[in-house]
C-alpha positions in Angstrom: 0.0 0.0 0.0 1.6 3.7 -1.4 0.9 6.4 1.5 0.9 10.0 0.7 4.6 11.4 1.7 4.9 14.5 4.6 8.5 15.7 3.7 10.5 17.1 6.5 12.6 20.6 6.1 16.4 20.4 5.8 18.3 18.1 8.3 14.2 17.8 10.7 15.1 13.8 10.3 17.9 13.9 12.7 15.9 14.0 15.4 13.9 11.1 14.1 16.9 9.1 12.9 18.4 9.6 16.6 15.5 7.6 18.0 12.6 10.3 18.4 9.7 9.3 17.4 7.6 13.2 16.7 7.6 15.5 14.1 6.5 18.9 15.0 4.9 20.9 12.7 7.6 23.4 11.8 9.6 20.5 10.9 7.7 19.8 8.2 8.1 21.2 4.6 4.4 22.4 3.8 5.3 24.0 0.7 6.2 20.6 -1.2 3.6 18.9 1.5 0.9 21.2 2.9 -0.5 20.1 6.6 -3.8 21.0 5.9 -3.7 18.7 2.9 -3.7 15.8 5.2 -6.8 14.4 7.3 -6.5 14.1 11.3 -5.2 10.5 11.9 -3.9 9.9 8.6 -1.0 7.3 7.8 1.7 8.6 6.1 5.3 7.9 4.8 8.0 10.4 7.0 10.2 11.4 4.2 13.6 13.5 4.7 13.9 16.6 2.7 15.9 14.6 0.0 13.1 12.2 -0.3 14.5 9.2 1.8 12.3 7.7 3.6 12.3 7.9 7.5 9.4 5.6 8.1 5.8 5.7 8.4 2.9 7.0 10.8 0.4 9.5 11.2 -0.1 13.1 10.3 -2.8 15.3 12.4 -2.2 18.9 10.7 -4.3 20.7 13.8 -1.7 19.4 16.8 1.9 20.9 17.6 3.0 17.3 17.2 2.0 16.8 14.0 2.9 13.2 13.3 4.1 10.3 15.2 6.4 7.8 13.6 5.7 4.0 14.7 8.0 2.1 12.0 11.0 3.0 10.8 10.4 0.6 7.6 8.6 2.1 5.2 7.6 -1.4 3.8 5.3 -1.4 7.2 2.2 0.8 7.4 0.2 1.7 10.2 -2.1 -1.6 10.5 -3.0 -4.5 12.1 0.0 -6.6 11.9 1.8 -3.9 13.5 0.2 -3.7 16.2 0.2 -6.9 17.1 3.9 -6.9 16.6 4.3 -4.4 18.9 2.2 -5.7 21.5 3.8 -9.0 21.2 7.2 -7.8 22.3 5.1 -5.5 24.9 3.6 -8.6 26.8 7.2 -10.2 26.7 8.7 -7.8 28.9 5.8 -7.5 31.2 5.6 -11.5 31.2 9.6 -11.1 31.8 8.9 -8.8 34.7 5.3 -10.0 36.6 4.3 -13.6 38.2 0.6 -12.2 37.7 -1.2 -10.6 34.8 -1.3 -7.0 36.5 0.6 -4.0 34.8 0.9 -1.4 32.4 0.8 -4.2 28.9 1.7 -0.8 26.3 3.4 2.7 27.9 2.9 4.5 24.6 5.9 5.9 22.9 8.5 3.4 25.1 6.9 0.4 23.4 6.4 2.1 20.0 2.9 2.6 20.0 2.4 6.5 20.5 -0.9 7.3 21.1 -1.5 4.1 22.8 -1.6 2.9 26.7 -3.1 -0.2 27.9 -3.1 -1.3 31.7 -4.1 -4.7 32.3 -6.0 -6.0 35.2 -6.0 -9.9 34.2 -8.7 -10.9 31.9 -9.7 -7.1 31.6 -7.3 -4.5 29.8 -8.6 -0.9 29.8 -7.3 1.5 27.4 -6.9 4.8 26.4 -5.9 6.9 23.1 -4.9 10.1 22.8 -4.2 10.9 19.3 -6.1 10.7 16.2 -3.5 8.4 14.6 -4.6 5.6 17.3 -8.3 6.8 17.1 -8.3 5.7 13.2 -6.8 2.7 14.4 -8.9 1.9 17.1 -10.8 -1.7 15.1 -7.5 -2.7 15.1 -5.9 -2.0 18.4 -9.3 -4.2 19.5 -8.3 -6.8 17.2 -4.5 -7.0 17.9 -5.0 -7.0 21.9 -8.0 -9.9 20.8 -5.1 -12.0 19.1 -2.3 -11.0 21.7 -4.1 -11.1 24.8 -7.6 -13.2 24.2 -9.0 -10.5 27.3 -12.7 -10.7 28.2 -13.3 -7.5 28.1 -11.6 -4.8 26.4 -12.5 -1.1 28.3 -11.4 2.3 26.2 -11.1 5.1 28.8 -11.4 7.9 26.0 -12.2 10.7 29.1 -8.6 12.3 29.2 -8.3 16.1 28.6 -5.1 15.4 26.6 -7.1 14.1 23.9 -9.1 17.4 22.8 -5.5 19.0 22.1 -5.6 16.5 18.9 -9.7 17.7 18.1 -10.8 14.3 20.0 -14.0 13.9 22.0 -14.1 12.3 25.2 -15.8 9.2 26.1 -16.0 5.4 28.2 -16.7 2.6 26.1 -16.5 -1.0 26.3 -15.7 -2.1 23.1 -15.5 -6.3 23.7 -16.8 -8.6 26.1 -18.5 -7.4 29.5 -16.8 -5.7 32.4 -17.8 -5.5 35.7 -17.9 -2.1 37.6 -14.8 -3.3 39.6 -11.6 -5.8 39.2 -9.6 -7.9 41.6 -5.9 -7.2 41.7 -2.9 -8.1 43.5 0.2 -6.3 44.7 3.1 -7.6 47.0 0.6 -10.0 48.4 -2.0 -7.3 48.9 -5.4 -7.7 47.0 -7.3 -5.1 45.9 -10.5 -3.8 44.2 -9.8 -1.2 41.5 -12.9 0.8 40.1 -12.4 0.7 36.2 -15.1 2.7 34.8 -15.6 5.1 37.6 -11.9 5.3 39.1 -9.2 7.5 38.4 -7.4 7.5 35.0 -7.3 3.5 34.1 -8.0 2.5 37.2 -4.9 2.1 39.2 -1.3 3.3 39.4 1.0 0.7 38.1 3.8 3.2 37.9 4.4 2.9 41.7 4.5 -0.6 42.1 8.7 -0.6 42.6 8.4 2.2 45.3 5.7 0.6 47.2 7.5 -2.1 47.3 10.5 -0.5 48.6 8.1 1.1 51.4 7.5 -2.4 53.1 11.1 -2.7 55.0 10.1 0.7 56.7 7.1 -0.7 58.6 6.8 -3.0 61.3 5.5 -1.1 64.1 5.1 2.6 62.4 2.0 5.0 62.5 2.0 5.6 58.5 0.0 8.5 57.1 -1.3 8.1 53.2 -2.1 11.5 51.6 -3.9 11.6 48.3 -4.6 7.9 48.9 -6.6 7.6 46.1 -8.3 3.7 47.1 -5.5 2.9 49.8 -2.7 1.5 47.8 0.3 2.7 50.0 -1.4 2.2 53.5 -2.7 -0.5 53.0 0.2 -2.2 52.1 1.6 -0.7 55.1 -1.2 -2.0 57.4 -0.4 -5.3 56.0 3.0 -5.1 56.7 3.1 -4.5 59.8 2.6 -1.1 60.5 0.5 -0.2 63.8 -1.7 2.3 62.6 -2.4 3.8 59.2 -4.3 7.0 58.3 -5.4 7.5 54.5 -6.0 11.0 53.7 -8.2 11.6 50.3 -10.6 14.5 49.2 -13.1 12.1 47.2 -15.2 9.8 49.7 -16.3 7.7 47.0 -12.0 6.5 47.2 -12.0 6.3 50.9 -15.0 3.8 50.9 -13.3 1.9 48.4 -10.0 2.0 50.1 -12.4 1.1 53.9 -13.5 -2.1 51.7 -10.4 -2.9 50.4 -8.8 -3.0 53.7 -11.5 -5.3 55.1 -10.3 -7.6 51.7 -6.7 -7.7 53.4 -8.0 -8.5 57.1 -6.8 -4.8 58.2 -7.9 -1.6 59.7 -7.2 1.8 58.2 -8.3 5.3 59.4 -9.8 7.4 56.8 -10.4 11.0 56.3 -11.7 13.3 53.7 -9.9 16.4 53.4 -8.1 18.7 51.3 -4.4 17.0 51.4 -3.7 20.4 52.6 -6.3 21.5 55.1 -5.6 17.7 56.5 -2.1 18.4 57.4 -2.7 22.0 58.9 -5.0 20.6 61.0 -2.9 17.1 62.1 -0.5 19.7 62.8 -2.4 21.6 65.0 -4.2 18.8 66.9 -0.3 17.4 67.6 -0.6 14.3 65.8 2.6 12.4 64.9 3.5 9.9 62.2 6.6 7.7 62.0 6.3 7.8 57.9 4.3 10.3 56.0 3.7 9.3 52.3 3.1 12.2 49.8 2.3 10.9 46.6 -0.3 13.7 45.1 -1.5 14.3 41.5 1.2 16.5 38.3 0.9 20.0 40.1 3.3 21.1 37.4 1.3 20.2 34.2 3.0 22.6 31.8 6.4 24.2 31.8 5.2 27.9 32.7 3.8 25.9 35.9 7.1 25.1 37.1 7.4 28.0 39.4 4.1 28.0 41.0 4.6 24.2 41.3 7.8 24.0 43.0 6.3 26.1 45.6 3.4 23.6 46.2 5.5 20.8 46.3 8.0 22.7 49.3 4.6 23.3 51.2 3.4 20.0 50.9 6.8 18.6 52.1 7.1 21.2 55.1 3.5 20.5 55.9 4.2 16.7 55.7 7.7 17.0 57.7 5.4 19.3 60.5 3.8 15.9 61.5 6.7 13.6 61.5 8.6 12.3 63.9 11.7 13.4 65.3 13.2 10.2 63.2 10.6 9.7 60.4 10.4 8.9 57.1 9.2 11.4 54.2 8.3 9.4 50.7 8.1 12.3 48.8 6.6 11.8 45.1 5.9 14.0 42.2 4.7 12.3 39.0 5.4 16.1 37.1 7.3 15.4 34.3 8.2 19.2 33.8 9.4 19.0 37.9 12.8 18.1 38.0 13.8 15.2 40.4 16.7 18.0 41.7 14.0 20.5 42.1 12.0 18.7 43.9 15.1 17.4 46.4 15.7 20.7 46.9 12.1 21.8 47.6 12.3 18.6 50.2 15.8 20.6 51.6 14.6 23.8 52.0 11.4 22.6 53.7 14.0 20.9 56.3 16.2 23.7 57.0 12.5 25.6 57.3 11.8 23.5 60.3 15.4 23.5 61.5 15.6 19.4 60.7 18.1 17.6 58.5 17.5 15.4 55.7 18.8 12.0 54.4 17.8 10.5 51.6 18.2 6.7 51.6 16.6 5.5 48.3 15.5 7.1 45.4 12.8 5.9 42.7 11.1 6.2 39.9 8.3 4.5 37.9 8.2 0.7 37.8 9.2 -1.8 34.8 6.6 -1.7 33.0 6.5 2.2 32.6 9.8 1.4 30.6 11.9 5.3 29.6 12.9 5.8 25.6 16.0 7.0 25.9 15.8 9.5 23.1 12.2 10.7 24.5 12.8 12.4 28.1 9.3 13.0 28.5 8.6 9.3 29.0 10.9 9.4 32.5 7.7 11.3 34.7 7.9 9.9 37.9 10.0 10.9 41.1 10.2 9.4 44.6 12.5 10.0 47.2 12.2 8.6 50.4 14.0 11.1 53.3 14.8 10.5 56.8 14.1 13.5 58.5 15.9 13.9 61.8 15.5 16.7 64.5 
């Protein structure tokens, strides 16, 4: 099959040839290949400005990324059998890395399939698209995770604000099999229900599996405080692990009653309350509660790069707030999943927070986003999550 060529200005494939995988629309030579010429979603053959072909993808004239290579043969269109190529060596990794069928299957543009992420929770994947590219595809991603995976159901959470950047409605649909309102998972021998249709994003946040993991060690005996706990995954883990008491702080009670019944799914007790993250901490503060470890793990507050100011003050409060209602020797897990907040901006957000309170800092481990979040390494923006988990003395 011929597809129509978008040719690239002078020397605009180096980027691509280096390993990128965007094109971004003044890159492009619309004299010889007009934008507008091309239909949102369409495939297309990435040529350089001598003709040679890069490879081949998709073309939406109305984004600032204006096309998205997925093969670097030209002999292989955007199709089917591409997609099921690439999910193929997906699941291998993830089979590689997990003893059960619970992760992030596709992470987009680090698994060559930009547009595209699929979290799978067992017999159930739920995905999301957020370009037109993948939304032309979308018959065949069904069909290629039908062939790869054989799930019985298949969930599309459309409902991402990303998407009407590329002219895309949002919308929930279940586009195979039947799904009920809630899945069973597992994590470090916790189980848990995870809301799919109703929850937040695809359900659940694989990225943190590593650090939660690293958490357990910290435990036995502790008074653990969760804030932005979402449906309990960090305290209860910690519950389970032998921590004395933990206290998961949310501002949705819809999450807290979820995260009340999945603690009773564990055999533990958790403390709940709904709150501002913010508000909750001034006011643990001034009540004179203490924590032995204070997880902050709270949604991007730095979404786009003019952010970054206002951001990095949010983050310090949060941490001095956090610190105010820890223990003399306690340990901060300080997260930011901000990939415009650098991981050195926000250690030194978590420093000057210290020095605020006149404490000192040591930071014993640092993470980032689990396995199957894997980082192109010619793509920064793949590398999003931070954790650093600080013992705060004094």
């Amino acid at each position: 099959m011929s597809l129509p060529p978008l040719l690239l200005k002078k020397n605009e494939d180096r980027r691509l040839r280096a390993g990128h995988l965007w094109v971004f629309s003044n890159e492009v030579d619309i004299k010889r290949t007009p934008l507008k010429a091309f239909a949102p979603g369409e495939a297309v053959e990435i040529r350089a400005h001598n003709g040679r072909a890069v490879g081949t993808g998709y073309v939406n004239p109305n984004s600032l990324i204006c096309a998205r290579l997925l093969s670097r043969d030209a002999a292989h269109p955007p199709d089917r059998s591409l997609l099921v190529h690439r999910l193929n060596i997906a699941l291998a990794l993830r089979e590689r890395l997990y003893a059960q069928p619970f992760y992030r299957l596709a992470f987009g543009e680090s698994d060559n399939l930009p547009g595209l992420v699929v979290d799978r929770y067992g017999e159930v994947l739920v995905a999301q698209i957020t370009t037109a590219g993948m939304e032309m595809m979308k018959a065949d991603i069904v069909a290629a995770l039908m062939k790869v995976v054989k799930p019985s159901g298949i969930l599309f959470r459309n409902d991402v604000g990303i998407r009407e950047l590329e002219g895309l409605p949002l919308y929930t649909e279940l586009a195979h099999g039947t799904l009920a309102e809630a899945v069973i998972i597992e994590e470090h021998g916790c189980r848990f229900e995870v809301p799919l249709t109703g929850g937040q994003k695809t359900g659940w946040f694989f990225d943190q599996y590593d650090n939660r993991g690293r958490l357990l060690r910290y435990l036995p005996g502790k008074r653990v405080l969760d804030v932005f706990s979402y449906v309990g995954a960090w305290g209860i883990q910690a519950a389970a692990h032998g921590a004395r008491e933990a206290l998961c702080v949310d501002s949705s009670n819809t999450a807290l009653a979820q995260a009340t019944r999945n603690a009773a799914l564990n055999g533990v007790q958790i403390g709940t309350r709904e709150a501002d993250a913010f508000d909750a901490l001034r006011e643990l503060h001034a009540a004179g509660e203490k924590f032995d470890v204070v997880v902050l793990d709270p949604p991007a507050f730095v979404k786009r790069k003019k952010d970054l100011m206002a951001g990095r003050e949010a983050y310090q409060r949060l941490n001095q707030l956090g610190m105010q209602v820890l223990n003399r020797d306690g340990l901060l897990i300080s997260c930011s999943c901000s990939y415009h907040m650098p991981a050195e901006a926000l250690l030194a957000g978590i420093q000057s927070a210290c020095r605020h309170l006149d404490r000192e800092a040591q930071v014993l481990e640092r993470g980032g986003q689990a396995a199957d979040h894997p980082v192109h390494p010619a793509i920064p923006e793949t590398a999003y999550l931070k954790a650093f988990f600080v013992r705060v003395v004094g």
